[in-house]
N, C-alpha and C positions, 0 to 999 in steps of 0.2 A: 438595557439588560433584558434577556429573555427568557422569564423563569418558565422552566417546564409544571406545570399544573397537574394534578394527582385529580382522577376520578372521584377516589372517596373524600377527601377533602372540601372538592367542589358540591357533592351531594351530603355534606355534614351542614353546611348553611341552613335554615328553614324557609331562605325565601329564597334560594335553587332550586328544591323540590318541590317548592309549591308553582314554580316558575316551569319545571319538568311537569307537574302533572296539569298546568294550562296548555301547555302544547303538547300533550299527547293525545288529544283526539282530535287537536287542528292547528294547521299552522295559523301562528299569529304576525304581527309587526310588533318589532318595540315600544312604540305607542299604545296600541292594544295591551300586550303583554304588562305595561308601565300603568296603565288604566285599572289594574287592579290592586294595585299595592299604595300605600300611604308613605312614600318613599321619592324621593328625587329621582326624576329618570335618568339623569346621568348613572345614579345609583344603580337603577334596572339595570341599565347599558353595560354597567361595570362584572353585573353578575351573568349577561347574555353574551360577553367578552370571556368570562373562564369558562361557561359551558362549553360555548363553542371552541376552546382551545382544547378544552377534553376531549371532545368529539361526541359528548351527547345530546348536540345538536348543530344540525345545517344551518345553513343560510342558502334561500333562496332566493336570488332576483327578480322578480316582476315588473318592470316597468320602473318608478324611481324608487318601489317599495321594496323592503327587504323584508322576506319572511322567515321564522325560525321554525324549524321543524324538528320533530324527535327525530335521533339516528336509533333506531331499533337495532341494529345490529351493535352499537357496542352497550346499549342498554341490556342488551342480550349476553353478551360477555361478562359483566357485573352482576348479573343475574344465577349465569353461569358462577362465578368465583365461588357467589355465596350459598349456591345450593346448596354444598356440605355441609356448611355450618348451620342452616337450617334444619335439615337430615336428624343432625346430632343432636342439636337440643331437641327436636321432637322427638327422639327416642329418650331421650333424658325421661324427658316430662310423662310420655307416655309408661314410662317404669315406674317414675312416683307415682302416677296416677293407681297402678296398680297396686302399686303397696300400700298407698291412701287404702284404699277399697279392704286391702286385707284388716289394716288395725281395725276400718271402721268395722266388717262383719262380724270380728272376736268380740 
């Protein structure tokens, strides 16, 4: 059975995101990658198996070694969704903050 995999789902995990922010300034190997967490690496493998099914992250061949790499471009699209909603609450925030500022000056 082939479940299709949700983006945000897979970056709800803490040790996906921490696994996204080890490979985004280099590719790594699953070993590497496994070398930082206190976790089984089949473990690792399992969670370098939904990233890659999302698509925010390659695989690269080298020789017998497989490397994972960010895919920027759909980290760029989840980026994209959420702008607005970022937008919003800072204009939230930035209106309380203003009217903080008024009680405080009265």
């Amino acid at each position: 059975m082939n479940l299709r995999r949700d983006v945000f789902q897979a970056i709800a995990d803490p040790t996906r995101r921490a696994i996204l922010l080890l490979v985004a300034s280099q590719s790594m190997t699953a070993g590497a990658i496994a070398a930082n967490f206190d976790t089984a690496r089949p473990t690792v493998s399992k969670h370098l198996q939904i990233l890659t099914e999302c698509e925010l992250l390659k695989q690269e061949q080298n020789g017998r070694e497989i490397y994972y790499n960010i895919n920027a471009k759909k980290m760029k699209e989840v980026a994209d969704f959420i702008e607005p909603f970022r937008q919003m609450w800072d204009d939230r925030f930035n209106k309380l903050e203003a009217i903080m500022k008024k009680y405080k000056s009265k």
